[in-house]
C-alpha positions in Angstrom: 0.0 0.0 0.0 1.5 3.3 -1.4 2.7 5.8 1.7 0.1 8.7 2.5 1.4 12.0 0.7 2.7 14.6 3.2 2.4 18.2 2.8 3.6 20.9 5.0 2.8 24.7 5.1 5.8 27.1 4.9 4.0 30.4 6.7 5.3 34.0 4.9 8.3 35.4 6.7 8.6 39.1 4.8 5.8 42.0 6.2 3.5 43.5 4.0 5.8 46.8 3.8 8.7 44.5 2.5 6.0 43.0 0.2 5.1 46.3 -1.7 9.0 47.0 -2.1 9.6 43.7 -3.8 6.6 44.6 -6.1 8.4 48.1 -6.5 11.9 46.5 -7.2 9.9 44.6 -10.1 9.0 47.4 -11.8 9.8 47.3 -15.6 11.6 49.9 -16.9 9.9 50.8 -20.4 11.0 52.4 -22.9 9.1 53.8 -26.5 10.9 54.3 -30.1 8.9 56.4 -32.6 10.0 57.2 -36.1 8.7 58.9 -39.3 10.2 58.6 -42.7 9.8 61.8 -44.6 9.3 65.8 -42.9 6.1 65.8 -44.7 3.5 67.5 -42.1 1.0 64.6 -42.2 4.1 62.2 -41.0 5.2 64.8 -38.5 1.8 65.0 -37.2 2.2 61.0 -36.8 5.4 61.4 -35.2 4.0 63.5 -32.4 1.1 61.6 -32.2 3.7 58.5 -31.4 5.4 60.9 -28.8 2.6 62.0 -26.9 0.8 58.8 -26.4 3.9 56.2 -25.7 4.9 59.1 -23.4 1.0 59.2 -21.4 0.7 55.6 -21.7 4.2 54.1 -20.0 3.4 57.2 -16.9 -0.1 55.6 -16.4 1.1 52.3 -15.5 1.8 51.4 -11.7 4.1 48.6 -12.6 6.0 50.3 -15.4 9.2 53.1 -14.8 9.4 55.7 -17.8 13.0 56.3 -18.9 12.2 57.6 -21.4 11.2 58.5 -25.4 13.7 58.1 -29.1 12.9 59.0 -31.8 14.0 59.4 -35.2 13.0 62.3 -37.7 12.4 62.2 -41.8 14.7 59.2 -41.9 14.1 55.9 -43.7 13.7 52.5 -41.6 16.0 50.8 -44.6 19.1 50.6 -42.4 19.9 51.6 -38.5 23.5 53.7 -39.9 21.6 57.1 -39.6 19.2 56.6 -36.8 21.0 58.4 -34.2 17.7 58.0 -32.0 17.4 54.2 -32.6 21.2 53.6 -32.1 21.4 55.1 -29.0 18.4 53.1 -27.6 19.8 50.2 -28.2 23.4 50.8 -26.6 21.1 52.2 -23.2 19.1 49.0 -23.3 22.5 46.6 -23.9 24.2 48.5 -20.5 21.0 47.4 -18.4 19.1 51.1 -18.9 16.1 48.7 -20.4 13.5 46.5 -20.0 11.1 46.5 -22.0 10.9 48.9 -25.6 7.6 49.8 -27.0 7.0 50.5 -30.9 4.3 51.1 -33.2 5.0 48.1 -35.9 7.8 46.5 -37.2 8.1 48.8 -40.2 8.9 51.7 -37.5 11.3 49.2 -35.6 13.1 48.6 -39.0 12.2 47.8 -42.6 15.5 45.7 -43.0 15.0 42.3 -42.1 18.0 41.2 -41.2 18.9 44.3 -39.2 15.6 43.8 -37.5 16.1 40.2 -36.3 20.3 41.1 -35.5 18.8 43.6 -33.3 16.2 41.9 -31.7 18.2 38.9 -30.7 20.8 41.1 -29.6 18.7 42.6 -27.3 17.1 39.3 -26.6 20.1 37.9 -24.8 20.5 40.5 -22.9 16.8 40.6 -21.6 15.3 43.4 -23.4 11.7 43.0 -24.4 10.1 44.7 -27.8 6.7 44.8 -28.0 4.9 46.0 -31.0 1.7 47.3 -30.9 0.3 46.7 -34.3 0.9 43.2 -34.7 0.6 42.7 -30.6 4.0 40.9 -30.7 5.8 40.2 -27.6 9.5 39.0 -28.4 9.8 37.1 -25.7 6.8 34.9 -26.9 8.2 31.6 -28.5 6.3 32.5 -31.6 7.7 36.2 -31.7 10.3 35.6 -34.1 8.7 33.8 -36.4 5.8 36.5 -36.9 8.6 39.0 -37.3 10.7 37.2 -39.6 7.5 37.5 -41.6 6.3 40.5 -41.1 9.8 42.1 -41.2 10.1 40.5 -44.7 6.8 42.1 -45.7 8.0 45.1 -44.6 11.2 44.9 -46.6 9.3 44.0 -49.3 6.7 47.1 -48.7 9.7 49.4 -49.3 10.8 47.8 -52.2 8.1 47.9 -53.7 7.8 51.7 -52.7 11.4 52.6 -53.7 11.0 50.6 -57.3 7.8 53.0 -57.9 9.5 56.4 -56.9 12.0 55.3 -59.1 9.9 54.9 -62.0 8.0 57.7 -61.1 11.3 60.2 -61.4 12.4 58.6 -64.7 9.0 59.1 -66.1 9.7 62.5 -65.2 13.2 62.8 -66.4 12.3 61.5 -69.7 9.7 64.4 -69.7 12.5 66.9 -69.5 11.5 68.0 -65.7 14.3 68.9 -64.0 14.9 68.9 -60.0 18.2 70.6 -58.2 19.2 69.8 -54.3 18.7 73.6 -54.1 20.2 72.9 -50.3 23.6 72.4 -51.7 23.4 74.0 -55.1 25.1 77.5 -55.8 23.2 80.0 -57.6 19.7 78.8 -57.8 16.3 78.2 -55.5 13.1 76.7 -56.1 10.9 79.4 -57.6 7.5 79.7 -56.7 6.4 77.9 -59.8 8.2 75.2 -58.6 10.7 75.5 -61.5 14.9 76.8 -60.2 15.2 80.2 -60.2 18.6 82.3 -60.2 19.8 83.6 -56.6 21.8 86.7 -58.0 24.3 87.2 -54.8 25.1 83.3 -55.6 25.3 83.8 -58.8 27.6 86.0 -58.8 30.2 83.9 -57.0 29.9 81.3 -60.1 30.8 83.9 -62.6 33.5 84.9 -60.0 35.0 81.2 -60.3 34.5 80.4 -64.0 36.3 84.5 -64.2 39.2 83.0 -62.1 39.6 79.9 -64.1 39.9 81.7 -67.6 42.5 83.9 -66.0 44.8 81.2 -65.3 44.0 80.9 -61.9 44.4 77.2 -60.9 41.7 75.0 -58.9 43.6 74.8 -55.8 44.3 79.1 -55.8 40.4 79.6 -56.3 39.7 77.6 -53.1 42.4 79.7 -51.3 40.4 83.0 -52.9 37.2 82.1 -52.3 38.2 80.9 -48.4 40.5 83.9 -47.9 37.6 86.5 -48.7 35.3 84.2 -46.1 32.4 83.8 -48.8 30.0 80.7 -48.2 30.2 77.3 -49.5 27.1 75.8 -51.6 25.9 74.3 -48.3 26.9 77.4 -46.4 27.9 76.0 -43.4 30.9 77.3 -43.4 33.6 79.2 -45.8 35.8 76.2 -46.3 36.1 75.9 -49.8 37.2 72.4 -51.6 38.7 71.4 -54.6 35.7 68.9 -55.8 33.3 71.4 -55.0 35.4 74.0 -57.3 35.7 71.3 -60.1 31.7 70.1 -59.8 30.7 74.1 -60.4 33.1 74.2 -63.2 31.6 70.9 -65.1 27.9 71.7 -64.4 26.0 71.8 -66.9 22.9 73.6 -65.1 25.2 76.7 -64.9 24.1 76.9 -68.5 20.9 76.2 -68.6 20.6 72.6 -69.7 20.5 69.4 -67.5 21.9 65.9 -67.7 19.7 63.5 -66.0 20.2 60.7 -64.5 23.5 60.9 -63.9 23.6 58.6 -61.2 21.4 55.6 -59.8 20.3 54.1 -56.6 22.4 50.2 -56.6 21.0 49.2 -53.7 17.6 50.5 -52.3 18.4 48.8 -48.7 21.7 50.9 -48.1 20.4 53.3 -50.5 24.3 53.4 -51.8 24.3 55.4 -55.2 26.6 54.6 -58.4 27.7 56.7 -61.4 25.8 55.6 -64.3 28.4 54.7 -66.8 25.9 53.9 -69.5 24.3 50.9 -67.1 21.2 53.2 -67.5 19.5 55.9 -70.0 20.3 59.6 -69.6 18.2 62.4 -70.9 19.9 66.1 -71.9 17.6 68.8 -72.0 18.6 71.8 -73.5 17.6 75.3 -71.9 15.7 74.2 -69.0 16.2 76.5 -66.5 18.0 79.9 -66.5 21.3 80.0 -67.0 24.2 81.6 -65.0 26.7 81.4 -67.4 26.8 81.9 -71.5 26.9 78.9 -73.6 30.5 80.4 -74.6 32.0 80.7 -71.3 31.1 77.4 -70.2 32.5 75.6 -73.5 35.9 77.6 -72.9 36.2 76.5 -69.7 35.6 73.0 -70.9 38.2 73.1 -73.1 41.0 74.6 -70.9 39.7 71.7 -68.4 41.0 69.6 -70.4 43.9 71.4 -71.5 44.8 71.3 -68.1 44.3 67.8 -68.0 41.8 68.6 -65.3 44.6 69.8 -62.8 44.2 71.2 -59.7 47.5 72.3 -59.0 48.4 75.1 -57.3 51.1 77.5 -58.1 53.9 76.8 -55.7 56.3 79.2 -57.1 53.5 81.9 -57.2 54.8 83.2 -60.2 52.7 84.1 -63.6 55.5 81.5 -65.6 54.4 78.1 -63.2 53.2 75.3 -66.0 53.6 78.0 -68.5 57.1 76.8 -69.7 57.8 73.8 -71.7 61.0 71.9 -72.3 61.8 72.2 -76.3 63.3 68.7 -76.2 61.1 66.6 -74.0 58.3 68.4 -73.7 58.6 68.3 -69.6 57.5 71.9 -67.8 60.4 74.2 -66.4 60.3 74.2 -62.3 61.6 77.3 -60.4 64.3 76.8 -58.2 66.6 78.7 -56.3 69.7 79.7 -57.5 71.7 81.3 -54.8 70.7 83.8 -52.2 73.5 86.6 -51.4 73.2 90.1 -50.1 71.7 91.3 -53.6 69.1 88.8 -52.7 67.4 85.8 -53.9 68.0 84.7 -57.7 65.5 82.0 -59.1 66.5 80.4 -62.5 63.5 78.2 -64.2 64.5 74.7 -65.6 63.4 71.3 -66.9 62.0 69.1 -64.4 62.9 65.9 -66.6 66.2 66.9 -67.0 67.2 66.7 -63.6 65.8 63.5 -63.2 68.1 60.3 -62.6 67.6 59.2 -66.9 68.0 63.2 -68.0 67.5 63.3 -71.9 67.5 66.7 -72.7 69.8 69.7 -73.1 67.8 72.7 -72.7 69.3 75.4 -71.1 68.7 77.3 -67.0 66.8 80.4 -68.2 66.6 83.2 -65.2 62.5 85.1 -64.9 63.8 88.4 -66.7 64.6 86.3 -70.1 61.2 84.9 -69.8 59.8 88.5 -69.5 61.9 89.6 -72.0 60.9 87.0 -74.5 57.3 87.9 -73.7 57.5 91.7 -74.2 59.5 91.6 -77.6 57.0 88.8 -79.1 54.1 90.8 -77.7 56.0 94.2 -79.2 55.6 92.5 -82.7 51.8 91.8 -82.4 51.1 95.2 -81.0 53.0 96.6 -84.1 50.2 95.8 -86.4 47.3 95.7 -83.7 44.6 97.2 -85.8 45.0 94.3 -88.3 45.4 91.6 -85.7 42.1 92.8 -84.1 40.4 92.9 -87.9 41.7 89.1 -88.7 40.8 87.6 -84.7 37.2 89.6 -85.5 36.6 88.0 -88.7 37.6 84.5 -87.5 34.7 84.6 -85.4 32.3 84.7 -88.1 33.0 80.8 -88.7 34.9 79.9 -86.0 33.1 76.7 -82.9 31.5 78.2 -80.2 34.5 77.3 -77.5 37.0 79.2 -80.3 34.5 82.4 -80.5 34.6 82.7 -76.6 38.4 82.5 -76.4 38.4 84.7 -79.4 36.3 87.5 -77.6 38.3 86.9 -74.4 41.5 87.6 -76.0 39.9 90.8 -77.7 39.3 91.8 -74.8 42.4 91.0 -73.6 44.2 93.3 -76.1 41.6 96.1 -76.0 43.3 99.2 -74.0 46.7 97.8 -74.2 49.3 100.2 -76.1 51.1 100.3 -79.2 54.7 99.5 -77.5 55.4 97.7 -73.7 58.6 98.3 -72.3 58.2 96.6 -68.8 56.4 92.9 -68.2 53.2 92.9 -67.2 51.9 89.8 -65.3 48.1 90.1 -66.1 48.8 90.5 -69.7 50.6 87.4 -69.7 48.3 85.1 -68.3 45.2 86.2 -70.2 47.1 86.1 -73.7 49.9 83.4 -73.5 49.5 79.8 -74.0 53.0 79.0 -73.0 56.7 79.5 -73.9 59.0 77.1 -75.4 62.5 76.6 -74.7 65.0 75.1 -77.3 68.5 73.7 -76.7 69.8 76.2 -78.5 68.5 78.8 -75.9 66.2 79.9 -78.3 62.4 80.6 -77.3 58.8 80.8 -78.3 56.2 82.2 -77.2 52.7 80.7 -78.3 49.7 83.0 -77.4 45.9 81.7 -76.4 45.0 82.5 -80.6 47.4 80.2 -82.1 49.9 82.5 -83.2 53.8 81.3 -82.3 56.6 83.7 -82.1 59.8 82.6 -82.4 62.3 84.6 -80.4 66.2 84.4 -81.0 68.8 84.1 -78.3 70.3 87.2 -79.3 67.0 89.3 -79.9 66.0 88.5 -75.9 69.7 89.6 -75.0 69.3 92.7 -76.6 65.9 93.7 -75.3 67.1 92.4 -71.8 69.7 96.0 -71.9 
């Protein structure tokens, strides 16, 4: 016969007072994340809806402890990189700040599936609860993951499915010739209130400033010193530290012209939303006087072409003189460097010679020429046009009548150039130089010549330049 089952009473030990401070110890400390996507005011409206009731709702329970409220602002649920507000919930609830996080759904926790379950689990084995509303989805429940697995993948999905449609939407558009600007970091021009970019003039003015700088010989890397140095506000204007890339992206624009090139690049990845030039992968449309333009068709062409002269260089001048990358080795075709030649009590003497000649393998035999025979060079070949400058002006003029747009804007710069200048020079000046010589030429035999922004090459003897240098 089986034994009669014993059971004994264990009576309560803690008081009543102790009891109500074990059930205040067990208070859950709660938390609420809200997020909106876009600063459109109906989802801002939502956004502060979230705010205002996770905030009343955690206060009004006894057994819950508000710590407190993040949130994230007109920024997409695709990845977590950019959520300050979500990030920072998650490092509070991984050093023991958290219990328990409330959401709306899982497409405001995250619409990345695999960021969604990484975090969860994460915050899982730590003992961090999620709840979401929506879907009533605790993740503690042994079927929680499996709901948001799916729902997380719907969710995905749901933006995919957005994304793909914006997408089509703006190259409907594109194909229609509408053209949009990020007017937020974009010289020169706002959205008008026709919707449609119209010129800002004080901005404006700062592009014609640059693309003025460039044609005067002024290098990329001096026109971000300029443009810094007189404190004047980058296309963002947070502040007055000008770049190179942003010099070279104003120089290349199209839209300073008035036409557009869509399309230029594409979203590769809708997820990370990571962006790729579009190397012919997909169409481009080029729509010709869409917007006002800043600068003349002429103007911009020039530039293009001494862009790539230039090779696309960004150089600056470290000699600081006019003559820097505007003297060529006859023999190798390597520019001349400055250097210092010796430094006394007369002062410093510079000579200018061939960088390649100096080199371990040298291979040519062009001479050490000092500044004043480059000066001297350049007044008597300038001397010689200026000796017939009515009928140099008359030829240049009547070029123009058949001459590419790019030649008929460097045509009317050197014009202009050459208008006020006098009949004779007899001391060097800089500016003249720079707006009306291409570059001089060295030969072994010490010989020079000078090849100006038209075309026209004078050839200057040794002995000439001596002369002219008494």
């Amino acid at each position: 016969m089986a034994e009669e089952r014993i059971v004994r009473v264990i009576a309560p030990t803690a008081s009543k007072a102790d009891a109500g401070n074990a059930l205040q110890a067990a208070k859950r400390r709660v938390a609420a994340y809200a997020r909106v996507s876009t600063d459109e005011d109906e989802q801002l409206t939502s956004y502060q809806n979230q705010v205002e009731y996770y905030t009343h709702y955690i206060k009004s329970r006894p057994d819950w402890e508000f710590i407190g409220l993040y949130a994230d602002e007109g920024i997409s649920g695709l990845n977590t990189k950019k959520r300050s507000g979500f990030r920072q919930m998650v490092e509070d609830a991984m050093n023991g700040r958290i219990d328990l996080i409330l959401t709306k759904s899982i497409s405001r926790f995250a619409r990345n599936t695999v960021d969604s379950l990484v975090t969860i689990r994460e915050l899982k084995a730590k003992g961090v609860e999620v709840f979401f509303e929506k879907e009533n989805i605790y993740t503690f429940d042994s079927k929680g993951e499996l709901m948001i697995t799916i729902m997380s993948s719907i969710a995905q999905e749901e933006s995919r499915s957005i994304s793909e449609n914006i997408t089509w939407g703006m190259r409907k558009n594109m194909a229609r010739g509408k053209v949009t600007m990020a007017y937020g970091k974009f010289l020169g021009y706002r959205k008008g209130a026709d919707g449609k970019p119209e010129i800002v003039e004080e901005e404006a003015e700062v592009v014609r400033r640059i693309y003025r700088l460039y044609l005067d010989g002024h290098t990329v890397r001096e026109i971000t010193r300029i443009l810094t140095g007189d404190g004047i506000p980058t296309p963002s204007g947070k502040n007055c530290n000008w770049s190179v890339s942003t010099i070279m992206s104003i120089l290349r624009n199209e839209k300073y012209k008035g036409d557009a090139l869509l399309q230029k690049v594409y979203t590769a990845d809708f997820l990370n939303k990571k962006m790729k030039k579009n190397n012919g992968v997909l169409p481009q449309y080029y729509v010709e006087n869409s917007h006002p333009a800043i600068i003349d068709e002429e103007t911009f062409d020039l530039v293009q072409a001494e862009l790539a002269k230039r090779g696309g260089s960004s150089r600056g001048r470290r000699s600081g003189s006019v003559f820097d990358r505007k003297v060529i080795c006859g023999d190798c075709g390597h520019f001349y460097g400055q250097k210092l030649w010796y430094s006394d009590a007369s002062g410093r003497v510079y000579v200018w010679r061939c960088t390649h000649k100096y080199d371990t393998t040298p291979n040519c035999g062009t001479p050490v020429v000092r500044e004043d025979e480059l000066q001297a060079a350049f007044i008597t070949a300038f001397n010689q046009i200026l000796g017939d400058k009515a009928g140099y002006v008359a030829e240049l003029a009547a070029e123009i009548e058949n001459a590419k747009p790019a030649r008929i804007g460097q045509i009317r710069r050197y014009l202009k150039a050459l208008d006020g200048q006098p009949d004779f020079i007899t001391s060097f000046d800089g500016d003249a130089f720079k707006e009306l010589v291409e570059n001089i030429t060295v030969r072994s035999s010490g010989d020079m010549a000078v090849c100006f922004k038209d075309g026209r090459k004078i050839e200057i003897p040794k002995n000439i330049r001596k002369e002219n240098q008494k």
